[in-house]
C-alpha positions in Angstrom: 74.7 53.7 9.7 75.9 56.1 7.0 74.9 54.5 4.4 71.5 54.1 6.3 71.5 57.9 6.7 72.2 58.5 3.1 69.5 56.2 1.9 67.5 58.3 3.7 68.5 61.9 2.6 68.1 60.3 -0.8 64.8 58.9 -0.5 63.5 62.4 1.3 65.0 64.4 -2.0 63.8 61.8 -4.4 60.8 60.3 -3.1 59.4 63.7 -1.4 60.4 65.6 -4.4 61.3 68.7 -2.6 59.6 71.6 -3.9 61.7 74.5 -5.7 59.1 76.7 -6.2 59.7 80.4 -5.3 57.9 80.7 -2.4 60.0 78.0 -0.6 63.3 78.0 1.6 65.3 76.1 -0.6 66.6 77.3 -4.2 66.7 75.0 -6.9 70.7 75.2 -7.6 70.7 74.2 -3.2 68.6 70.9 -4.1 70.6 70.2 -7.2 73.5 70.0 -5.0 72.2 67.9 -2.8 71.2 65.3 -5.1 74.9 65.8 -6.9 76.3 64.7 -3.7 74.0 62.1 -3.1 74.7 60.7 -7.0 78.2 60.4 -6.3 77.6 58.4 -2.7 75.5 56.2 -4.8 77.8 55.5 -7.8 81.3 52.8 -7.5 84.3 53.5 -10.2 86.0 50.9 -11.7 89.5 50.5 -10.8 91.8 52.2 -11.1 89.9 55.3 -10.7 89.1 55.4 -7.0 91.4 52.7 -5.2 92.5 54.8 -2.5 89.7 54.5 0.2 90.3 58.8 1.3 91.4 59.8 -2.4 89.5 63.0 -3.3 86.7 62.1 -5.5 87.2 65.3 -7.9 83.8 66.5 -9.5 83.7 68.9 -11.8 81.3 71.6 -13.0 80.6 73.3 -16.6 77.9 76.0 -17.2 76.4 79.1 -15.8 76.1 78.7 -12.6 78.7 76.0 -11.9 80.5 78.4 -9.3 77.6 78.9 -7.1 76.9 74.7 -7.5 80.6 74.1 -6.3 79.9 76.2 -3.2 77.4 74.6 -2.3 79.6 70.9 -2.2 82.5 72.6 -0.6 83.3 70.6 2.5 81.1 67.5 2.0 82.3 63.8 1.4 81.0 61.2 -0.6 81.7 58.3 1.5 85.1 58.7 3.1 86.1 60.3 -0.3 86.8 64.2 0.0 85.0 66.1 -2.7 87.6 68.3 -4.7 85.8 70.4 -7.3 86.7 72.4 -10.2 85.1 74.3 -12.3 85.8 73.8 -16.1 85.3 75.4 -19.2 87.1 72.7 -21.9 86.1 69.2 -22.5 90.2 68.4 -21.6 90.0 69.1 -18.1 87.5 66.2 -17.2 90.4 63.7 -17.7 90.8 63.8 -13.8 87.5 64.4 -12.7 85.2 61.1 -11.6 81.9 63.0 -11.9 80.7 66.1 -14.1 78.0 68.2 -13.6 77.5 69.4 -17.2 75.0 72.8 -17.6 75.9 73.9 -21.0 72.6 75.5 -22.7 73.8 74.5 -26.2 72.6 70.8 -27.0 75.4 70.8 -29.2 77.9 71.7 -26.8 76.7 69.2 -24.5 76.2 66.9 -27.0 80.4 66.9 -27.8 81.4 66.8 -24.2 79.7 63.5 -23.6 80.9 62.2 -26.9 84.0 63.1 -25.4 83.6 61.5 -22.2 81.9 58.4 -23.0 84.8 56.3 -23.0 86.1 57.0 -19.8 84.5 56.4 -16.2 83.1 59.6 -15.3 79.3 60.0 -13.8 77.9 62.7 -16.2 74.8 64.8 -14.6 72.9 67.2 -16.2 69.6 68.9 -16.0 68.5 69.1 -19.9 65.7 67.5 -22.2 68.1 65.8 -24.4 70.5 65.1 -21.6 70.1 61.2 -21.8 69.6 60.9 -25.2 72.9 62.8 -25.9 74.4 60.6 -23.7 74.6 61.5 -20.1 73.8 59.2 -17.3 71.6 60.8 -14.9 69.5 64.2 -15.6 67.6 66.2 -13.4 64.0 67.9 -14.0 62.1 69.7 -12.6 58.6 67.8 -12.2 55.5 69.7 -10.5 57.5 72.0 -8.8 60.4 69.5 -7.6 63.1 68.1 -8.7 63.4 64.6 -9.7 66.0 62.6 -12.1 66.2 59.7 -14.5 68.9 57.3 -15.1 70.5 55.9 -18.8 71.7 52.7 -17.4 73.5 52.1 -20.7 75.8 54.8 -20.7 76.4 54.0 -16.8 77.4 50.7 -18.0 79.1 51.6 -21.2 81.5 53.9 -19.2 82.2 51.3 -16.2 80.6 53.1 -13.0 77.7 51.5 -11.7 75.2 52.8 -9.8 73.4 51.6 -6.7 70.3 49.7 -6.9 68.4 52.0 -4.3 69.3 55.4 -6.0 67.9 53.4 -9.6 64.8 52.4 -7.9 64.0 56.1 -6.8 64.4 57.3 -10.5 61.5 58.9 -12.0 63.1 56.9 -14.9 65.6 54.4 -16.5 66.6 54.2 -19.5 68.3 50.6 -20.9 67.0 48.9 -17.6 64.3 47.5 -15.6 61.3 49.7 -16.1 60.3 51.2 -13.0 
């Protein structure tokens, strides 16, 4: 039944695309985290990185604007994993973390980090033009007024996590996979 519930929250933010336009309720930074949490319900860790069934499932944030995007996880599960977030500022402190939401506004910048984190199995998430290519596994864009992501299935693979059939299918795009 959750998971039923949480194919369907995804498929309203995906599929809907909801708007972020000014004159609506919701601010962009609100949907963002929304589709954060909803990445992380939709992703599985190799082991050892999440083999306690209630082990916090520690995502971390970079950028401007990362404090505001923790708030807005506080309190909220991804499956019966706690999320425990932290805000970061150096590329050492995402040894722990399972999933990073990376905002940095220099390509190069974000360019290292996910050198930096390629080899280990952490769900990176951005919301750049370069973020795939750099690297990254799952960017976020802003498409007609909503937001909508695509997917590099390579560097999903590459790093060990593996994401959910459903959440690929509702990708404006994948990279290194089945063309939608």
């Amino acid at each position: 039944m959750l998971a039923l519930a949480a194919t369907c929250a995804l498929a309203v933010l995906a599929g809907a695309g909801i708007s972020v336009r000014a004159e609506q309720a919701i601010p962009e930074q609100q949907v963002k985290a929304a589709y954060i949490l909803n990445f992380t319900r939709y992703a599985n860790w190799p082991a050892p990185a999440l083999i306690e069934p209630h082990a916090p499932l520690v995502v971390c944030m970079v950028g401007p604007g990362a404090a505001d995007m923790a708030r807005q996880l506080q309190h909220r599960a991804a499956g019966s994993h706690p999320l425990e977030l932290r805000i970061v500022s150096r590329v050492e402190e995402t040894e722990p973390c399972h999933a990073v939401y990376l905002a940095l506004p220099e390509r190069s910048r974000q360019s290292a980090w996910l050198t930096r984190m390629r080899e280990q199995a952490i769900l990176t998430i951005g919301d750049s033009a370069n973020f795939l290519a750099d690297g990254g596994m799952i960017n976020m864009m802003l498409v007609d007024g909503s937001i909508r992501f695509e997917v590099n299935l390579t560097a999903a693979k590459h790093s060990g996590v593996s994401l959910n059939p459903r959440m690929l299918a509702l990708a404006e795009r994948v990279v290194g996979g089945d063309s939608k």
